[in-house]
N, C-alpha and C positions, 0 to 999 in steps of 0.2 A: 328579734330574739333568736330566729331559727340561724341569722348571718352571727351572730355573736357564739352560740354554743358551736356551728362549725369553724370559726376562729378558732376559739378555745382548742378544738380538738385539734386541727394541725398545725397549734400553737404544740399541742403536747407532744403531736408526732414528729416536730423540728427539734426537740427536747433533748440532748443530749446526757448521760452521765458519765460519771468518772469511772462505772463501770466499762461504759462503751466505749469511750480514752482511750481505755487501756487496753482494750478487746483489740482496737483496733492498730494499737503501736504495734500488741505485739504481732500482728499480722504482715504491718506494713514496714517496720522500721528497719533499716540494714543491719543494726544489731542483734538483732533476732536472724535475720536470716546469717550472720555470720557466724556464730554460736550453734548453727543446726548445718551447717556445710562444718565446723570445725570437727562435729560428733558423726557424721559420715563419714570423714577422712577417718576418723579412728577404728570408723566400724571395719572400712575397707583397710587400715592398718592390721588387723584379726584376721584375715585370710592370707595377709603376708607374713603370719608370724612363723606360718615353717614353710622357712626359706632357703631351699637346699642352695648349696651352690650348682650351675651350671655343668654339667660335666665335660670333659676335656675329650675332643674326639681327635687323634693323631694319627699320621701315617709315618712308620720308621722302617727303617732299612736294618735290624739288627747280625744279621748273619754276614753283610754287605752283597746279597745274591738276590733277593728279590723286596718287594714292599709288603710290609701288611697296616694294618687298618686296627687302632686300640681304641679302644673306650676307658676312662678313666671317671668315678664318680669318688665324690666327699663327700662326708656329713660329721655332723657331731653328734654327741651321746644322746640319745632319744633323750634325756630329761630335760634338758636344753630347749627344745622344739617346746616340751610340753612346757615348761617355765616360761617360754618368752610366749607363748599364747595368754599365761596368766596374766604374765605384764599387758600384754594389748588389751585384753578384758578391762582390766583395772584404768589403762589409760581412757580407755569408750567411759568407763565409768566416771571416771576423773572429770571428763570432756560434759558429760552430763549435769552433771556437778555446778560446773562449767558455768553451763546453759542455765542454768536456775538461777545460779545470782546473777548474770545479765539480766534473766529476765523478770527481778525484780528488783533490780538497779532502774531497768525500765519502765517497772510499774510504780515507780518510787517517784521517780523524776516526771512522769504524765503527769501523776496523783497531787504532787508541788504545783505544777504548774497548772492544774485545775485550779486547785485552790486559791491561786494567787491572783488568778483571771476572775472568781469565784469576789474574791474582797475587790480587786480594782473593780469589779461592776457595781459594787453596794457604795463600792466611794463616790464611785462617778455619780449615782445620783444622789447621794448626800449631799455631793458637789453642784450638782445641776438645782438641787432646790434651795442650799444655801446662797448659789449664785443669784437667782430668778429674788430672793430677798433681798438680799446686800444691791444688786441694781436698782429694784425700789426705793431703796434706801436713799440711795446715792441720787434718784430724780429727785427724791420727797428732801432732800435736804439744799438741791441747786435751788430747785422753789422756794424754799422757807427764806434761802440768802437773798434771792432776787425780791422777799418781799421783806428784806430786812428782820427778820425772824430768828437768825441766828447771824454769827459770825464768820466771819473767811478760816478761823480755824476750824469747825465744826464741820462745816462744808466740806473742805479738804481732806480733813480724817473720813471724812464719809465716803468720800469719791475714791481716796487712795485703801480704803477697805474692800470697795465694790471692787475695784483694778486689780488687788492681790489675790481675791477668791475667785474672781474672774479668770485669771490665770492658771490657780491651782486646779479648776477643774478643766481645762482646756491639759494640761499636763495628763490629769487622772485620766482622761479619755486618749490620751496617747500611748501611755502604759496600758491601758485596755488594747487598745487594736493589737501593738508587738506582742502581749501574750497572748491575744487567741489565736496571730501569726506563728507563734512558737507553738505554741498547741497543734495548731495543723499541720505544722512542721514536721510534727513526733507524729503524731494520728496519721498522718497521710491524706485525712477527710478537708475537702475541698470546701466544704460548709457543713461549719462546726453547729452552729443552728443555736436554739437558745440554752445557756449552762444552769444549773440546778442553783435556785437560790441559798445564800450565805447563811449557816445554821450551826446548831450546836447538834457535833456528832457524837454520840457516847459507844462507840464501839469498840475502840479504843481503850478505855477506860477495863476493860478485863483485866483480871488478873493475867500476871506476863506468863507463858507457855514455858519458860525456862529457854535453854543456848541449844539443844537437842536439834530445833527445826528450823534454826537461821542456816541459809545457804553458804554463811563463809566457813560457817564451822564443819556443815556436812563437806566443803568444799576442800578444806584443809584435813577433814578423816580420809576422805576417799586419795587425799595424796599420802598420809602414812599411810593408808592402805599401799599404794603401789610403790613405794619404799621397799615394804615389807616383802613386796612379790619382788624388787630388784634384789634384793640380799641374796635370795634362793637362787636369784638368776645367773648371781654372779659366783657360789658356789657350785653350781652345776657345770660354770665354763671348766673351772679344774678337774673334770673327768675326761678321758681320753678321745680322742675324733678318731674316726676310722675313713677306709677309702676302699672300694673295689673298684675292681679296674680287668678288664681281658686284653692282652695281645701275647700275639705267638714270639716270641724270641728264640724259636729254635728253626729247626728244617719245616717243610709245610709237611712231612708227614707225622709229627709232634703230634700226639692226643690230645683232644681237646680239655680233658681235665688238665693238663697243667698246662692251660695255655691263660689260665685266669691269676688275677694278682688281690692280695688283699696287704694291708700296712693298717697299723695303727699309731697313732699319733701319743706318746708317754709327756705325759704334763710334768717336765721336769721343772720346770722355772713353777716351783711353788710361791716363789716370793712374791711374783706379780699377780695372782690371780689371791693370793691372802689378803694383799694390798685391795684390789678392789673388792673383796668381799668386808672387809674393813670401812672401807670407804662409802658400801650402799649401808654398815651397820649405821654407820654416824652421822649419814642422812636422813637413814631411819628413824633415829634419836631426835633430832632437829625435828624432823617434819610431827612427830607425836607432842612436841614440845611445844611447837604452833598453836599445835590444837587446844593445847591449854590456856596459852597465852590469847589465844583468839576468843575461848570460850568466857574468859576471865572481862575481855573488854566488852563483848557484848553485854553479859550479866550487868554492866556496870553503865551501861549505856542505856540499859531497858530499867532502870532503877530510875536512873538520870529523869529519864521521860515519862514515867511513872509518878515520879513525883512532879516536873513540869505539869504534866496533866491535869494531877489535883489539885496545885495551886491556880491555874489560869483558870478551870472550871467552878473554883470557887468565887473566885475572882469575877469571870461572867456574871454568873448568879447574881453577886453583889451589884452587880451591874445594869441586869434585868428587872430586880427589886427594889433595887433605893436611885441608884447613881441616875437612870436613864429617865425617869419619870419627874426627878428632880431638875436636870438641864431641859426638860421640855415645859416645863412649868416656871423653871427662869427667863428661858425664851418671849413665850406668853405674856407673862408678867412683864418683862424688860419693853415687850414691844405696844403694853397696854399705855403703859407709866410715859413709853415716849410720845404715843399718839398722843397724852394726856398734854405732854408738857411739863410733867415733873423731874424728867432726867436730860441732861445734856447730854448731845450725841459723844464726846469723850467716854463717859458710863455707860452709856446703851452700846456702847460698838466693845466696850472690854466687857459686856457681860455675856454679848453674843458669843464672844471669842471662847470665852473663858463655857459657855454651858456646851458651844462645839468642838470645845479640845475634850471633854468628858464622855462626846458621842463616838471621838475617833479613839479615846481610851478603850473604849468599850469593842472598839472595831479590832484593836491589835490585839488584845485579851481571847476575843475571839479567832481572831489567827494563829494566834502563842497557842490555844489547846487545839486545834486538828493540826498544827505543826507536830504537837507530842501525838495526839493519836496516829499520823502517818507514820512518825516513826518507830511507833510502839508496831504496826503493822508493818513493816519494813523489817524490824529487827525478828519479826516470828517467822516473816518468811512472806507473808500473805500480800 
């Protein structure tokens, strides 16, 4: 008893969830880390946004009698500097944005492929115990032929039954190993350990949070966001740039006040700076237009799976209460009536078939609704 309850317990401790999946993709995956170096460039993008130019340090000969030594500086109109800090904001913001729908594109694609690892375990041993029958079968009928009890055809459907489920489940445990390979793939965890058993999750099943908290929509405001700050940006360039600048052009006993230069730069070329303040409006337009169109396909997606949900969950149920209790009691039956001798194995082999397409009906039913609940959780953001 004592070797059995500590089994149990670091049976529980090996226990993985799809909580931890996905703890641990987003720790370990290179798409996380791409996404968090992409929002660092941006940050370090915000310290360069006022970016004077260089200034011009010269030595000229103007009088042609000796050298002097000028300094020359440019800038643009302060509002400029302050605009395109806006834009970098907005881009960090953007960049964040960003980061959220990878990383629950990430917790989307773990959360799949739990679940798929999750159903190929519950196959394989539906598979493993229909096999261990169907070989049975397949001895109990060599025997009956060898004692002349049946016929060469009976026999043969019996044997070419046991050889095909024999198969199918040698397949289902092949699918098994590549996804919990892909599993660790995305995790990075070296041993995935035992997965949470196959069940019906009602979490899902909430009423939908509305388009507000999906990542593509917040992803596509915070780009009409930075639209909106390019528009400003690019009406700001049409104000005037200025320049100071010192050198002496006269004799060296010239006073130092007029030995300094200052210019201003007059925006005449309106046409081109209207053009591109034009041009961030109509991007502007576009990008808020997105958001509509983005907001519109989600709504309509989360409906989509919304209702998927409530059909497959019905569906279960029905599943759970008539369908599954019924193929297990044909099973039963089918395998009493054959011990008995009242059914030929032609009957017995399509009835097994026929009460185990009902148990893997029940299996994909149950995969169709945590399909919709994943991505009912998907589309909220979570």
């Amino acid at each position: 008893m004592l070797l059995f309850c500590f089994a149990n317990t670091a049976s529980g401790q090996n226990t993985i969830t799809p909580e931890d999946a996905v703890s641990a993709a987003l720790q370990n995956h290179p798409s996380t880390k791409a996404s968090a170096f992409a929002v660092k460039a941006k940050k370090y993008g915000e310290k360069a946004a006022f970016n004077l130019p260089n200034p011009e340090v010269n030595a000229e000969s103007p009088t042609g009698e000796f050298y002097v030594v000028g300094v020359l500086q440019s800038f643009e109109f302060p509002t400029v500097y302050a605009r395109q800090k806006d834009v970098a904001k907005s881009e960090t913001a953007l960049a964040l944005a960003g980061q959220r729908v990878s990383e629950n594109d990430l917790r989307y694609t773990v959360r799949t492929l739990y679940l798929e690892a999750q159903v190929a375990e519950y196959q394989s041993r539906q598979w493993f115990m229909r096999d261990s029958l169907y070989e049975a079968i397949g001895i109990t009928a060599a025997r009956q032929f060898a004692g002349g009890e049946i016929d060469f055809l009976q026999k043969t459907l019996a044997e070419n039954g046991a050889g095909k489920v024999h198969q199918e489940r040698l397949a289902e445990e092949q699918k098994l190993t590549v996804l919990r390979q892909q599993l660790a793939s995305f995790t990075g965890l070296s041993n995935l350990g035992t997965l949470l058993p196959l069940g019906v999750d009602t979490v899902g099943l909430a009423a939908s949070p509305g388009t507000s908290e999906n990542p593509a929509v917040v992803y596509d405001q915070q780009a009409a966001q930075l639209a909106e700050r390019q528009i400003s940006l690019a009406k700001s360039r049409a104000l005037p740039n200025f320049s100071l600048g010192y050198l002496n052009q006269g004799p060296r006993s010239t006073p130092i006040d007029y030995r300094f230069r200052a210019s201003v730069g007059v925006p005449l070329w309106a046409g081109q700076y209207r053009a591109g303040a034009h041009a961030a409006k109509a991007e502007s337009q576009a990008a808020a237009a997105r958001v509509e169109v983005q907001a519109q396909a989600i709504a309509f997606e989360q409906a989509l799976a919304q209702s998927d949900a409530a059909r497959a969950l019905a569906n279960v149920r029905y599943y759970e209460r008539e369908a599954l209790p019924r193929s297990r009691a044909l099973i039963a039956a089918a395998r009493r009536m054959r011990e008995a001798g009242q059914v030929d194995y032609v009957t017995f082999l399509r009835t097994l078939d026929e009460s185990y397409a009902i148990q893997q009906e029940y299996v994909d039913q149950l995969q169709a609704l945590n399909v919709a609940q994943l991505r009912l959780r998907y589309l909220s953001g979570k």
